[in-house]
N, C-alpha and C positions, 0 to 999 in steps of 0.2 A: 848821622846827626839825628836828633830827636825831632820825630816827624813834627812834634809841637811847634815846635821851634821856627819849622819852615812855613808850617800853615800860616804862624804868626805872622813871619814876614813876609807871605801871601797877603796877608789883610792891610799888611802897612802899606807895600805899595798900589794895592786896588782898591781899599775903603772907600780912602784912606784914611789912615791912624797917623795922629798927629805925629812927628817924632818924637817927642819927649813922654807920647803914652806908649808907644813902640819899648822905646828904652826901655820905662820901668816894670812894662810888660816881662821884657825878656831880659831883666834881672831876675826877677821873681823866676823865670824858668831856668835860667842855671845859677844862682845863689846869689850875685853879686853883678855889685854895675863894673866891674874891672873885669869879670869874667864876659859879662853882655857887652862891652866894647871891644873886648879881644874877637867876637864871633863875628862883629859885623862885617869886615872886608870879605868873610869867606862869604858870607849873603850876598853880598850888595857885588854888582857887576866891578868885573876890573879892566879898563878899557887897554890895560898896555896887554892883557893875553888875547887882543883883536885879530890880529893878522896873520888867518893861516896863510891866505893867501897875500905875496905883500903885496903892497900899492903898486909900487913900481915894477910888479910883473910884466917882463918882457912882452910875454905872450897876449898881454890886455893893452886893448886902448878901454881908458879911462878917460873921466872929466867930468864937472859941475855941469850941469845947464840950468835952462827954464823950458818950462813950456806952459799952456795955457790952461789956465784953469777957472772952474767958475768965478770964483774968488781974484782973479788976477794973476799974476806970474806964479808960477811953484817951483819953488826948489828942486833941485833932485840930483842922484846921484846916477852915470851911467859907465856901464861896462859891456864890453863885448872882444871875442877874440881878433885877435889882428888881422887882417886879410882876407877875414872871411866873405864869404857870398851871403845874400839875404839867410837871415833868422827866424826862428818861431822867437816870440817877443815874451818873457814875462817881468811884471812886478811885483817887486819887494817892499813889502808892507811892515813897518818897523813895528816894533812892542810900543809902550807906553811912556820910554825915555824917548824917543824923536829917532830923528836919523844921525845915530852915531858910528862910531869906528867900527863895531860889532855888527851891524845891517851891513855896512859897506862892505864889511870883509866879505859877509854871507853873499851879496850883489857880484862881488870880485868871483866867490865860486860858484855862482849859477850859471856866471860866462863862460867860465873855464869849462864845463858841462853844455856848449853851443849852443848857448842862449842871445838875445840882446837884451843883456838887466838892466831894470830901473828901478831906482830907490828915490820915491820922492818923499821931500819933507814937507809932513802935514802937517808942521808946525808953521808953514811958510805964513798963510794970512797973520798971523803972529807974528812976523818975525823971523823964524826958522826958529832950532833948535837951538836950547843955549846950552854951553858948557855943563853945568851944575845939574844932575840927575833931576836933584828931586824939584828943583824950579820948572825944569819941563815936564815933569809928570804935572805939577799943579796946573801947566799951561792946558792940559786935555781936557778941563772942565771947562775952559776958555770958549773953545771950538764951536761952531754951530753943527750942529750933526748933518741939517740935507746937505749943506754946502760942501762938507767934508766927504761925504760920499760923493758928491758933482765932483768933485776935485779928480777922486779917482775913476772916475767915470771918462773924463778929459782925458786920465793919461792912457786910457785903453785907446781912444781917437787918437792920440798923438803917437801912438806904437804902428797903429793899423799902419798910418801912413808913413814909418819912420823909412828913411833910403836905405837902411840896411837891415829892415826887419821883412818878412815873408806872407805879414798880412794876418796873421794867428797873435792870437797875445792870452799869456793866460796870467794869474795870480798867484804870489801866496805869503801868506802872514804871519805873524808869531804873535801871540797873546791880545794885545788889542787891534794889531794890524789882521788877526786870524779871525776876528769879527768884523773886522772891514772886506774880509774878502767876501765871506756868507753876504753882506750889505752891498757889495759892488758884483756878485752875482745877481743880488734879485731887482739891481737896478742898471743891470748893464744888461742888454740881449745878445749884445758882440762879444762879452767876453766867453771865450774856447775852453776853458779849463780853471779850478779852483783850488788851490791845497790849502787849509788851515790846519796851523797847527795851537792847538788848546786856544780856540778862541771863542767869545761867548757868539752862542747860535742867533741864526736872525730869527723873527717870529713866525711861527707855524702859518698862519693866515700870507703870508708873503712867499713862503717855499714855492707854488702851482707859480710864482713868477721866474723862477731860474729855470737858466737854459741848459747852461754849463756843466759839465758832470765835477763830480766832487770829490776829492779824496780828504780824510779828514785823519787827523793825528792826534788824540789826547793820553797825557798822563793818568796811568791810574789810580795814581795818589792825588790828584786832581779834582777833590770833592768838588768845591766850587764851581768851576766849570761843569765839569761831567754830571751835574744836576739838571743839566739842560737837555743832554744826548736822548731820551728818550720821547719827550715831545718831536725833537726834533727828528728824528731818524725816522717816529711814526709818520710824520707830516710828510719825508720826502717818499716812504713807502705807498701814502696814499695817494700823491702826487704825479707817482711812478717815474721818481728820479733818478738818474744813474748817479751812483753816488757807491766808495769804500769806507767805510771807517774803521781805525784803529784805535783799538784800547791798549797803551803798552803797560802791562802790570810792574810795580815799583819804581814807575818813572812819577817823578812831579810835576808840576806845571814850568815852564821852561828846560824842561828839559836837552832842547838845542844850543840851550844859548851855552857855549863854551866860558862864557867868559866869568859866570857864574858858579863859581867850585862845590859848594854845597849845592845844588839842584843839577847841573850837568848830568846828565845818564850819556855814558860814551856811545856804550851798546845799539842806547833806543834809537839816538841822534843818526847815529850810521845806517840802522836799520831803516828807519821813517825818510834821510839824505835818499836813499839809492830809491827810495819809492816813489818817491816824489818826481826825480828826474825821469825815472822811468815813465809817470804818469804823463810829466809834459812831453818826453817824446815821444811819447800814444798819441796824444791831442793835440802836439802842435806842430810837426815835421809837415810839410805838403806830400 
């Protein structure tokens, strides 16, 4: 697909671009509005290709909860495998649509990889997440930003001490949840471990306060983003942070997300998947 095409839709959903300037944007880039509606389902997330993992996986105990958060009760999603003994604990930190079928799925496979996953919804003081994509994307200007980081701050406290977790808890994010983890590094001391993938970096001046070491995952076709990688990498070099990061060349920004057919990269997803688990059981096995 013409990289144009995708940056577009890069901008429409982080600007963001109105949708009907989106549109006529990307008429004008393949010739016609019948041709610019035909392209958009391959864009835009499909939630029925969610579940690698299904729901009702034998092997998982699943379920809703709450727990406490600055803001009051928070949503969230939890998995872990069946019968297990105490966990190393991480959270899942969604993109910029909420917590939908596509986080879950991903929360369902961090378990099945001997986790205790949480996916909380940080749409909760809102409300939670609603159905309709782009009404929840609108809802992230809503947000207050300290609160939002308290919020994920709480569920690190609420891991430490879960009855089936080991006392370790680490993170990791996808696009706007993957700048919430760099954010809940430099404001959590407890949190063990951090993996963001393509998420904007937190500010150089705050780096000397993470604890956590770092693995970092961006696309290369990921202008936007990866405009930030080099303050930032300097800042954690000066720092002396332990920290990897990945450049994967020809992947875009969402590159994980499966559910996504035009940005999906299989390759990089598989690649950045197995490094990531490997990283949390470096830093979070006892």
């Amino acid at each position: 697909m013409d990289q144009r095409i995708i940056d577009l839709y890069d901008e429409y959903t982080h600007a963001p671009l109105d949708r009907r300037v989106f549109l006529e944007r990307l008429s004008k880039l393949t010739g016609s509005a019948a041709a610019a509606l035909a392209l958009v389902p391959l864009l835009e997330a499909n939630q029925a290709r969610a579940a690698i993992v299904a729901p009702e996986d034998a092997r998982l105990e699943t379920g809703r909860i709450t727990y406490p958060g600055a803001t009051g009760e928070i949503k969230a999603y939890l998995a872990r495998p069946k019968g297990s003994a105490k966990l190393p604990a991480v959270i899942v930190i969604h993109e910029n649509r909420g917590l939908n079928a596509h986080i879950e799925d991903v929360t369902r496979r961090m378990a099945l990889e001997g986790f205790l996953a949480l996916a909380p919804d940080m749409l909760s003081p809102l409300g939670g997440t609603p159905a309709n994509e782009d009404a929840a994307r609108e809802m992230f200007g809503k947000l207050d930003a300290g609160q939002t980081v308290q919020n994920l701050v709480r569920a690190v406290t609420f891991l430490e001490k879960h009855a089936h977790g080991n006392g370790k808890v680490g993170a990791v994010g996808f696009c706007w949840g993957g700048g919430m983890v760099g954010e809940l590094a430099v404001n959590s001391p407890d949190l063990d471990a951090g993996v963001v993938y393509y998420g904007r970096q937190p500010r150089a001046a705050d780096v000397p306060k993470i604890k956590a070491p770092l693995l970092l995952h961006y696309g290369g076709l990921d202008t936007r983003v990866n405009a930030g990688i080099p303050a930032f990498e300097e800042a954690l070099k000066q720092a002396n942070k332990k920290y990897t990061l990945h450049v994967y060349e020809g992947a875009n920004h969402a590159f994980n997300n499966d559910t996504s057919e035009a940005r999906y990269h299989k390759q990089t997803a598989e690649q950045a998947w197995g490094r990531t688990v490997a990283f949390f059981k470096e830093h979070l096995k006892n």
